[in-house]
N, C-alpha and C positions, 0 to 999 in steps of 0.2 A: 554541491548544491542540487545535484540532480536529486530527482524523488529515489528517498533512500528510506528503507524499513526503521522504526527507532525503535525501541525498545519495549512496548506498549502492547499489551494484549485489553485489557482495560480502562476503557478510559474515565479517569477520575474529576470528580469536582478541583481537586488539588491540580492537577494534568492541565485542565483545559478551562478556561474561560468563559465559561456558557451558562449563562444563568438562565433558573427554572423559567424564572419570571418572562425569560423570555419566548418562552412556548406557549405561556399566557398573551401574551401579548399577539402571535401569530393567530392563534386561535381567535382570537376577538377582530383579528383584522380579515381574517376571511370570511366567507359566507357560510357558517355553518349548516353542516347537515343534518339533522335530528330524528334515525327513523324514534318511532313512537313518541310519548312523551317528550317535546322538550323541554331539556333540562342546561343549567350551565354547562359550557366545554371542559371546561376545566374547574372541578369541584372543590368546594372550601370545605377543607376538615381542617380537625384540629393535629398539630403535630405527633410525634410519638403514636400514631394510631396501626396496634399491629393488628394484622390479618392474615392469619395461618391458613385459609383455605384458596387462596390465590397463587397460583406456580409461580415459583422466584424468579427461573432464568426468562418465565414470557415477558413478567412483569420489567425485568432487567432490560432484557432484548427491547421493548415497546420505548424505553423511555430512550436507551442508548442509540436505538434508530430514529427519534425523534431528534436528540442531540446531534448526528451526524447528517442528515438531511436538512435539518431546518438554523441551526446551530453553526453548524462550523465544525466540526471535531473531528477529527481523523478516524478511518475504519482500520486502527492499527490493529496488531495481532498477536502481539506482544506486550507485557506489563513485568519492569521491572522488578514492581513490586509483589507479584507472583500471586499468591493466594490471598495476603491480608487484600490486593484490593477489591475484594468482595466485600467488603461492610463499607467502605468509601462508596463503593456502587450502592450497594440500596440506599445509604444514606442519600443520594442524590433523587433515588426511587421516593421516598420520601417527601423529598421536598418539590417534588415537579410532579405528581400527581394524587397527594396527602395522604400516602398510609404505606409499612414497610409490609415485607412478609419475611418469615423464616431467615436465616441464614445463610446466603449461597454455600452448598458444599464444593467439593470439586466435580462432581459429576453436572453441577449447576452450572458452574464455571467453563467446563468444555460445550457443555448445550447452548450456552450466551456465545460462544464464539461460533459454533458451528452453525445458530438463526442467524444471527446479527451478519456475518459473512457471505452466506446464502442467501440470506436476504434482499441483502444490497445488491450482489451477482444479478442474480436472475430481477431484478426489480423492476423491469420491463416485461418479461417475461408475465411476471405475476399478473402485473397491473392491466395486461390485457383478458387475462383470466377475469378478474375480480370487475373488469369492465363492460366484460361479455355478458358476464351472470345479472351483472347488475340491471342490465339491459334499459338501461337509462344514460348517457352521457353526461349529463350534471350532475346527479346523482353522483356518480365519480369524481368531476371535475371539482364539487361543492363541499366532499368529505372531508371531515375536519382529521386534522393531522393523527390523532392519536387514534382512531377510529380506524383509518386505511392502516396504519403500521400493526394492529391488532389484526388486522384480514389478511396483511401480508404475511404476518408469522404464520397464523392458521394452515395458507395457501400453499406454505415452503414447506410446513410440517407434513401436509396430506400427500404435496406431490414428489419432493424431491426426498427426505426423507424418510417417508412411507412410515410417521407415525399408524401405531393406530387411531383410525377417526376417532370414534368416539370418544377417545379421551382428547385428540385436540379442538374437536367439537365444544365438548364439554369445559374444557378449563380457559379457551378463548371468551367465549360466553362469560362464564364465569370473571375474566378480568374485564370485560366491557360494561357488565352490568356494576361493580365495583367501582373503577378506573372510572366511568362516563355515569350511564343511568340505565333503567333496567331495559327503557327501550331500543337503545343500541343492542343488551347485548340480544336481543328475541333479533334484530337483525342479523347481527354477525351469527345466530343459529341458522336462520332462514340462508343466507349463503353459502354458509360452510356445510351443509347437507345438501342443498344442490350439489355444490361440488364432488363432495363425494358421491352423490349420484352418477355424474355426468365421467366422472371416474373410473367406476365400476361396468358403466354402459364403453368405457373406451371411445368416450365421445366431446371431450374436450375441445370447447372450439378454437382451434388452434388455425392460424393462416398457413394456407399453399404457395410455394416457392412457384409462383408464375406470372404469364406477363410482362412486359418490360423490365430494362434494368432497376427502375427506382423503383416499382413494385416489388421484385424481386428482393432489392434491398431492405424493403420496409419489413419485408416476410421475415428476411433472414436476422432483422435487427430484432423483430421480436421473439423468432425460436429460439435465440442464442442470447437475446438480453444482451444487446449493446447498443450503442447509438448508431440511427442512420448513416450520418457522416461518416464514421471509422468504419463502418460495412463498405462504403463506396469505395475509402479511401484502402481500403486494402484489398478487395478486389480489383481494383485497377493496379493495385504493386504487385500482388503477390499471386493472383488469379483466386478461383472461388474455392475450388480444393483446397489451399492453402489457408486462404483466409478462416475457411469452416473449423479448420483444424488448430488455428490460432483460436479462434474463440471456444472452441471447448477448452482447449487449455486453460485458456482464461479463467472457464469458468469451473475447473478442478479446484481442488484443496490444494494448498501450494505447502511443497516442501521447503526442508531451510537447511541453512547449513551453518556449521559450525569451524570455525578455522583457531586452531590451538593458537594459545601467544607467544610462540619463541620469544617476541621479547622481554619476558619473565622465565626463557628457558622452561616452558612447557611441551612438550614435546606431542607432535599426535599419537604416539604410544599411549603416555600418558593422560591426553586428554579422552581415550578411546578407550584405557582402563577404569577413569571415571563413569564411565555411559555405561559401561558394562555392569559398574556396580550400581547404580539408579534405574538398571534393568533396562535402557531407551534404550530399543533397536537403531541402528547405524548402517550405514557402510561408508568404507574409503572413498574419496575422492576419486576420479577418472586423471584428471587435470592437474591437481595442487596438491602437494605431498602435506601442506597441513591443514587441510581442511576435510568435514566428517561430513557427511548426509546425512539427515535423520527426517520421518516421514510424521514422525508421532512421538509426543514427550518432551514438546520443549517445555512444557508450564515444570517438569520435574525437573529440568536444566536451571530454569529459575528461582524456582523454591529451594533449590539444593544453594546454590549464591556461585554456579561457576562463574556468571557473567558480572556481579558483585565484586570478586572476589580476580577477576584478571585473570582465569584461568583458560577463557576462549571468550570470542566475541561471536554474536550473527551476523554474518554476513556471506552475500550470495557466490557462489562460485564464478558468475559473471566478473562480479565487481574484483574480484581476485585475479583474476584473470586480464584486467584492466592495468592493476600493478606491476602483471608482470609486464606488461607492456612497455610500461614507464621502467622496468627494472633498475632501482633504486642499488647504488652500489655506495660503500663505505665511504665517507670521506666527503661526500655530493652535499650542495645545497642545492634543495627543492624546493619549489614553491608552490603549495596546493591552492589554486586562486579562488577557488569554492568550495572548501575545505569541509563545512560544518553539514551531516553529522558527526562525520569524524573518522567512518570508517577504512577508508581508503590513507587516510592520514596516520593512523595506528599502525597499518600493517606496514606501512611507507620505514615509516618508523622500527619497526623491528626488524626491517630487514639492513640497515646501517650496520647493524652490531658494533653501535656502541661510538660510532663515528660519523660525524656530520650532522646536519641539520635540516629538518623538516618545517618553513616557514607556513602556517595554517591560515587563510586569511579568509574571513567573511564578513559580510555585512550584519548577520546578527552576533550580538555581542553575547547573548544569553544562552547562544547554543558553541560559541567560542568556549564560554566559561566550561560548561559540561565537558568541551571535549576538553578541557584540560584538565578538568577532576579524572576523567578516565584512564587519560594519559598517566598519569600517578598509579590507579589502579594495575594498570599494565607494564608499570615500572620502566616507561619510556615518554615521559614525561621533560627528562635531560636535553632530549631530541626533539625537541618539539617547540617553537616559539608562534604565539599564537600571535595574528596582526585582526585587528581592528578596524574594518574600510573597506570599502569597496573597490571593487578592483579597476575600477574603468579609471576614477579619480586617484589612486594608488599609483598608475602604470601614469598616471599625466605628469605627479609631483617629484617619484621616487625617481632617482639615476641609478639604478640599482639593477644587477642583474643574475641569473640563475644557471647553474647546468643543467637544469632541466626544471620545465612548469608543464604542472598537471592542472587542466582546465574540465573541470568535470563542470559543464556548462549546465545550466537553468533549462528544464527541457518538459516534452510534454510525461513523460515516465511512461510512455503506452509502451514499454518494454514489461512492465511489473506490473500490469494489470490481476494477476493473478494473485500478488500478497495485498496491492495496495483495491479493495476491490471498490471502493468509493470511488473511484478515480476519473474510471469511465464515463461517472455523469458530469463531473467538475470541470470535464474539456469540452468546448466548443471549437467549430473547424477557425474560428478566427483568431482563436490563439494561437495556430498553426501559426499565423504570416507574423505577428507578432513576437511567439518565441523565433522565429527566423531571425527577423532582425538583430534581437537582443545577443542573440549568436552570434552575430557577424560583429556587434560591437565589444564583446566579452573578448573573442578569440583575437580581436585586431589589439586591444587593451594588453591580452596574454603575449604574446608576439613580442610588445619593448621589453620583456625582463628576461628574455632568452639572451642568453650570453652570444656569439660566433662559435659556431660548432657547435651549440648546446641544441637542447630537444624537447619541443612542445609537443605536448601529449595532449589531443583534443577526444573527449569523451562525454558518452551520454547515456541512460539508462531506457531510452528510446530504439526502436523497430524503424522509424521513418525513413525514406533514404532523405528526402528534403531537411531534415535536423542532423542528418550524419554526415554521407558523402556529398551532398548536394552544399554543404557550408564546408568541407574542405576543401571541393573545387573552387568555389569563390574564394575563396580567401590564399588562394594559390593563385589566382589572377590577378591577385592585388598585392601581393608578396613573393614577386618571383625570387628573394633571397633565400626562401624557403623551399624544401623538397620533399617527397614522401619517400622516411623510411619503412621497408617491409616488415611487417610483424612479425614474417615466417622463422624469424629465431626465436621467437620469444614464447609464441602459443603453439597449439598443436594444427596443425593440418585444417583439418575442420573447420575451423573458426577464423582463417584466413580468406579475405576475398581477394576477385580477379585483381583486383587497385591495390593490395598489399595491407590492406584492412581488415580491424579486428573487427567483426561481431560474432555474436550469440544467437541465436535460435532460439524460441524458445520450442518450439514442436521438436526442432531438430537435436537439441541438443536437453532437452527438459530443464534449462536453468533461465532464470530474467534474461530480456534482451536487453542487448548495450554493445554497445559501439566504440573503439576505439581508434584513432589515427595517431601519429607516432612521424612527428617532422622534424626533420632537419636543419639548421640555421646555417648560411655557408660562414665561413670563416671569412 
C-alpha cells in the first residue's frame, strides 16, 4: 500500500477519472486573469477541430498538467499501453481545450514525459520565476489555470532544458493565442522574452540562502522546488548538506529497474538478452542477482510487451530488497496486509518455487483484481490468494495466523519523490501525525496474524525516521512479545542500521528510500 510506481507513463481518459468539464468549471470558479482582450477561459469550439500548427507534446503537456494539478491524476511515468496511448491523449487534448493537433510520435511522447515531470519538479521553482517577472502578486495569484501551465512549460523549456528560445517563445505563444485568446498569447510573449533576457544577462532573480533558519528554508524550498516543511523537516534529520543532496536527487531523472520473473523461469541472462536486442542500455544489479538497471528505454521495454507478457516487471531495487528481508522460503504462508500494487506480492510469490502461499489482502478491490490478472501473466498466479478487507477489521474477525506477515504500511512515499514527482506538493506536515497513527494501528492489527515464532516485517517507502524507527519502537513498547530480528543476513552491509534496520538511501545508494524492520514473535 505504500506509494508504489504502477505502470503508467500516460495518463489516459480510460486510466483516470477526470473529466474536461471539470477544468471548466475550475476556471469559472476562479478569478480569471485576462492580459489583453477578454475572452472566455475556456473556449467553445466545435469538436474534431484539427490544428497542425500548434506543438503536440506543449499542447499534451498543458492539458496533462492541468489534469494532475487541478484533477487528481497521477504524475506516473509509465503506461502500460506504451505508444498507442498517444491518441487516447490528444483525444482528451480534444476535448478539455476543443481542437487536436498532429499525432504524438514518439519523440512527442518522450518530450510530454520529460515537460510534464520537470515541470511538476521544479514547480516551485518556476512559479517564483514567472512571479518575479510578473511583478504583480495577483497577477500571479489570479492566473487562470491553463495560462500559468503554458508559462510553466515555456519557463522549464528555456531554463532547465535549454531549448532554443525562440522557438519556445514562439510555439508557447502560439498555443495561448489558440488554447485561450490572442491577448494571452501577446502576454506569455512579453514574459517569456523577458525571461530570456534576464537569462542571457545571468540575472535571474533567484533568492539568497540567508538569514535565519526559516528564511533560509524558504530560500532553499525555492532553489530546489520543494515544500517549506520537508526542507525543515530534513534538515533537522539529516543536516543541510544532506538535505541539499536529497533534493537534487529528487529532482534528477529517475532510473528503473527491472527484475526478470523466475517465476515463469526467466532468467536475468535471459531477460538481459532481451534489452540487448531492443538496443536499451542496462547494467546488473549491485544487490539482487535478478534484477537489471536501465537509465533510458523503458517506453521500448513496453512497446516490445516484456511487462505484458510476464517476462519482467518494474520494480525498484529498494523494494527488492525489502523481500529479501521478508525472505520468503518454500512451503511458508504469508500474508501481504497491504498487498496492492502487487509488486512485492509477485516476487513473494516466485520465490516459493512452486510451494506455499502468498495471502494478498487490500482494501481496494479493483486493484486486487489487477493484481491477479498479473499473477496469471507471471504464471504464479497458483500462489497467490487474494483477500478482500481491510486489515484492521480482518486481524479483529479472522483467528487465523501466518509464518510471517509483510506490512508495507500506508505511508508519506517521501522516499520516491524522484519517480512519483507529483508527490511533494500532495503532502502536508499534518499528514505526518496522521500517517503515524494509522501506523501504529495497521502494525498493532499486523501483530494478531503472526504465528509464535513467526516474523512481521514492517515496511515503508519513506526517508522519515518518525514513520520508520520511530513506529517500531512504539510498537515494541507495547508488544514486548515481539523483538527485533537483525537484517545483517539478508541485505548487504550498507543498508543495515545501528538498530539492525533495513534502509536505503537514496543519495547514498542511488535507489527509492524504504525502510524495513524484520520482528520476531516469541514462541
Amino acid at each position: 500500500m505504500a506509494h508504489l510506481l504502477s505502470f503508467r507513463v500516460y495518463l489516459s481518459a480510460e486510466t483516470q477519472n477526470v473529466s474536461p468539464e471539470s477544468f471548466k468549471r475550475i476556471q469559472k470558479t476562479r478569478k480569471p486573469f485576462s492580459p489583453g482582450k477578454r475572452g472566455p477561459v475556456t473556449p467553445t469550439r466545435k469538436p474534431q477541430n484539427l490544428n497542425l500548427e500548434v506543438s503536440p507534446h506543449r499542447a499534451v503537456s498543458a492539458v496533462r498538467l492541468m489534469r494532475i494539478e487541478y484533477g487528481g491524476a497521477f504524475a506516473d511515468l509509465l503506461n502500460e499501453k506504451g505508444k498507442g496511448s498517444g491518441s487516447n491523449e490528444m483525444s482528451y487534448v480534444e476535448r478539455t481545450i476543443g481542437f487536436r493537433t498532429r499525432d504524438l510520435d514518439d519523440r512527442d511522447l518522450r518530450l510530454v514525459t520529460d515537460v510534464v515531470g520537470g515541470t511538476i519538479r521544479w514547480r516551485r521553482y518556476l512559479d517564483h520565476l514567472i512571479g518575479s517577472i510578473c511583478h504583480n502578486e495577483r497577477t500571479f495569484r489570479n492566473m487562470e489555470p491553463l495560462l500559468l501551465q503554458i508559462l510553466r512549460i515555456g519557463f522549464y523549456e528555456i531554463i532547465k532544458l535549454d531549448m532554443p528560445p525562440y522557438a519556445v517563445v514562439d510555439e508557447n505563444v502560439r498555443l495561448a493565442k489558440v488554447a485561450l485568446r490572442p491577448g494571452a498569447g501577446d502576454f506569455v510573449n512579453g514574459i517569456l522574452r523577458k525571461l530570456v533576457s534576464l537569462k542571457e544577462k545571468d540575472a535571474l532573480p533567484l533568492p539568497k540562502v540567508e538569514g535565519d533558519d526559516r528564511a533560509q528554508a524558504r530560500a532553499l524550498a525555492t532553489l530546489h522546488s520543494h515544500p517549506v516543511w520537508m526542507v525543515r523537516r530534513w534538515v533537522k534529520y539529516l543536516g543541510l548538506d544532506e538535505a541539499t543532496k536529497l533534493m537534487t536527487w529528487n529532482n534528477n531523472d529517475p532510473g528503473f529497474s527491472l527484475r526478470a520473473n523466475t517465476g515463469k523461469d526467466i532468467t536475468r541472462s535471459d531477460l538481459v538478452e532481451r534489452l540487448n536486442d531492443l538496443k536499451v542500455p542496462h547494467e546488473l544489479s549491485l544487490h539482487l542477482e535478478d534484477f537489471v538497471r536501465i537509465k533510458t528505454g523503458l517506453q521500448n521495454v513496453v512497446q516490445a510487451g516484456l511487462l505484458k507478457e510476464g517476462i519482467c516487471s518494474v520494480q525498484d531495487e529498494s523494494a527488492g530488497l525489502v523481500v529479501s528481508v521478508v525472505k520468503p522460503e518454500p512451503g511458508e504462508r504469508i500474508m501481504d496486509a497491504c498487498a496492492a500494487p502487487g509488486g512485492k506480492t509477485l516476487f513473494m510469490a516466485s520465490c516459493l518455487k512452486g510451494q506455499g502461499m502468498i495471502y494478498a489482502m487490500d482494501v481496494n478491490e479493483g486493484r486486487l483484481r489487477i493484481l491477479g490478472e498479473t499473477a496469471k501473466s507471471h504464471q504464479v498466479d497458483g500462489l497467490i490468494t487474494t483477500i478482500h478487507s481491510d486489515l484492521r477489521a480482518f486481524a479483529e474477525t479472522k483467528e487465523v495466523q501466518y509464518d510471517k506477515v509483510l506490512l508495507d504500511a500506508p505511508c508519506s512515499g517521501l522516499g520516491v519523490l524522484s519517480k512519483r514527482a507529483d508527490l511533494r506538493w500532495n503532502r502536508k506536515l499534518e499528514d505526518m501525525e496522521e500517517l503515524t497513527k494509522l501506523q501504529d494501528e495497521f502494525i498493532d492489527s499486523a501483530s494478531k496474524l503472526v504465528k509464535p515464532g513467526g516474523f512481521l516485517i514492517y515496511s515503508t517507502c519513506s526517508i522519515d525516521p518518525e514513520e520508520n524507527q520511530g513506529r517500531v519502537e512504539a510498537f515494541l513498547l507495547r508488544h514486548p512479545e515481539f523483538s527485533v530480528d537483525p537484517v545483517d543476513r539478508f541485505v548487504p552491509s550498507s543498508f543495515v542500521t545501528p538498530q539492525g534496520f533495513f534502509l536505503s538511501n537514496p543519495v547514498k545508494h542511488s535507489l527509492d528510500g524504504a525502510f524495513a524492520a524484520r520482528l520476531v514473535r516469541a514462541l
